[in-house]
C-alpha positions as CSV (number, residue, x, y, z in Angstrom):
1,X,0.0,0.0,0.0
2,X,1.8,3.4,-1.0
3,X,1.6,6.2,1.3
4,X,0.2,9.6,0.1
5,X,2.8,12.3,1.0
6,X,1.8,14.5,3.5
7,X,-1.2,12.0,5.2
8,X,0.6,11.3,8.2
9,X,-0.7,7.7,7.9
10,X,1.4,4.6,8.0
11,X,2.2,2.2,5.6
12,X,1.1,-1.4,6.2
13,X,4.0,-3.5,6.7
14,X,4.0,-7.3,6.2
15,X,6.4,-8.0,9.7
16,X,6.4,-11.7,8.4
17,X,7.8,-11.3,5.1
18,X,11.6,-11.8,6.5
19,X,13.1,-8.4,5.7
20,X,15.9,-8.6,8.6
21,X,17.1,-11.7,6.7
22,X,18.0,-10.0,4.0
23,X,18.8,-6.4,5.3
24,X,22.9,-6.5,5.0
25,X,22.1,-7.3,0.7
26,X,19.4,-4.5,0.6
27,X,22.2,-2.9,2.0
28,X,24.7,-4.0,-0.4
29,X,22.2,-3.4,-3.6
30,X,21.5,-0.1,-2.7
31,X,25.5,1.2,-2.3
32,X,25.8,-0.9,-5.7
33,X,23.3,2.0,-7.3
34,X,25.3,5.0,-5.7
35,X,22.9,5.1,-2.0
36,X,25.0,5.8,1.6
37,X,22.3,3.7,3.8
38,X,22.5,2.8,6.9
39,X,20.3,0.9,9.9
40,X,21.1,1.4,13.6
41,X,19.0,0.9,16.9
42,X,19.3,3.2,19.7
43,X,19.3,2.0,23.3
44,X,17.8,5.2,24.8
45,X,14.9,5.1,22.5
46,X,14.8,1.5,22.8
47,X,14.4,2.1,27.3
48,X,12.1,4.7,26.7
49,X,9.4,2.3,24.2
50,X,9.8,4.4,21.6
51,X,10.9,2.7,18.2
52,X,14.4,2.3,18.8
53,X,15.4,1.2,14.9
54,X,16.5,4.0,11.9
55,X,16.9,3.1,8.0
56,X,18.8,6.1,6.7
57,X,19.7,6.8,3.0
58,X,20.9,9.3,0.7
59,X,22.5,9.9,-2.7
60,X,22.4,8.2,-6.2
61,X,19.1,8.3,-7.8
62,X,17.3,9.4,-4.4
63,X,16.4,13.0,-4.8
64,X,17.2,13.8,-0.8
65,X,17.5,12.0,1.8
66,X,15.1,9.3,3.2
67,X,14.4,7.8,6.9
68,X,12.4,5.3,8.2
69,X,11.7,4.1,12.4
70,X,10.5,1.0,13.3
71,X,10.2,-0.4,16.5
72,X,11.7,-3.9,15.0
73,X,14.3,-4.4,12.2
74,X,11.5,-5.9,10.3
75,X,8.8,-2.8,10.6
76,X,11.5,-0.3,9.9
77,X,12.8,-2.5,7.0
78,X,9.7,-2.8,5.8
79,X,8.9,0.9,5.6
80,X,12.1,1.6,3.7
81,X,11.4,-0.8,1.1
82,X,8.1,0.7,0.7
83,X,9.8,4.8,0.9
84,X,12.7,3.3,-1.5
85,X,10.3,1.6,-4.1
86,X,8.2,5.1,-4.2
87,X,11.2,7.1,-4.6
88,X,11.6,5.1,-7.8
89,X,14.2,2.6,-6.7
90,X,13.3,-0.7,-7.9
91,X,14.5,-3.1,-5.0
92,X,14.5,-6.6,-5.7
93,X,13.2,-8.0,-1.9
C-alpha cells in the first residue's frame, strides 16, 4: 500500500515477510546503485518504548535523503522498502 505524501498515515507492513534476513544485501544493492544507507537501533529510545530502529539513505538516484523508524528491524525495513520503491528505486526483496 503506498503512502500519500503529506497523510501522516502509515504504511502497512507485512512484519512476516523476512526483511531482517536479507537487510545487510538490501544494504549492499542499494550502495551498488550510488545510495549511503544505513540501519542502527538506539538504546535510549529502545528504554524509553519508543521505536528504537532508523533506515537512513541518501545519494544516487534518491532526490534527498530518506528515513524510516521502526520499533523492530522488520517494521522499519519494511517501511524503507516501501519509501525506496516510491522514490523510484526498484529493489529486488
Amino acid at each position: 500500500m503506498a503512502m500519500a505524501k503529506g497523510m501522516g498515515r502509515r504504511p502497512k507492513v507485512d512484519l512476516d515477510s523476512g526483511v531482517e534476513d536479507v537487510t545487510l544485501l538490501v544494504l549492499e544493492w542499494l550502495g551498488e546503485q550510488g545510495v549511503g544507507a544505513m540501519i542502527r537501533v538506539d538504546a535510549e529510545r529502545m528504554r524509553d518504548g519508543q521505536p528504537a530502529w532508523t533506515f537512513a539513505a541518501s545519494g544516487g538516484p534518491l532526490d534527498g535523503g530518506m528515513r524510516a523508524d521502526g520499533a523492530s528491524v522488520a517494521e522499519c525495513m519494511g517501511t524503507a522498502l516501501l519509501r525506496l520503491r516510491e522514490a523510484g528505486l526498484s529493489v529486488l526483496f
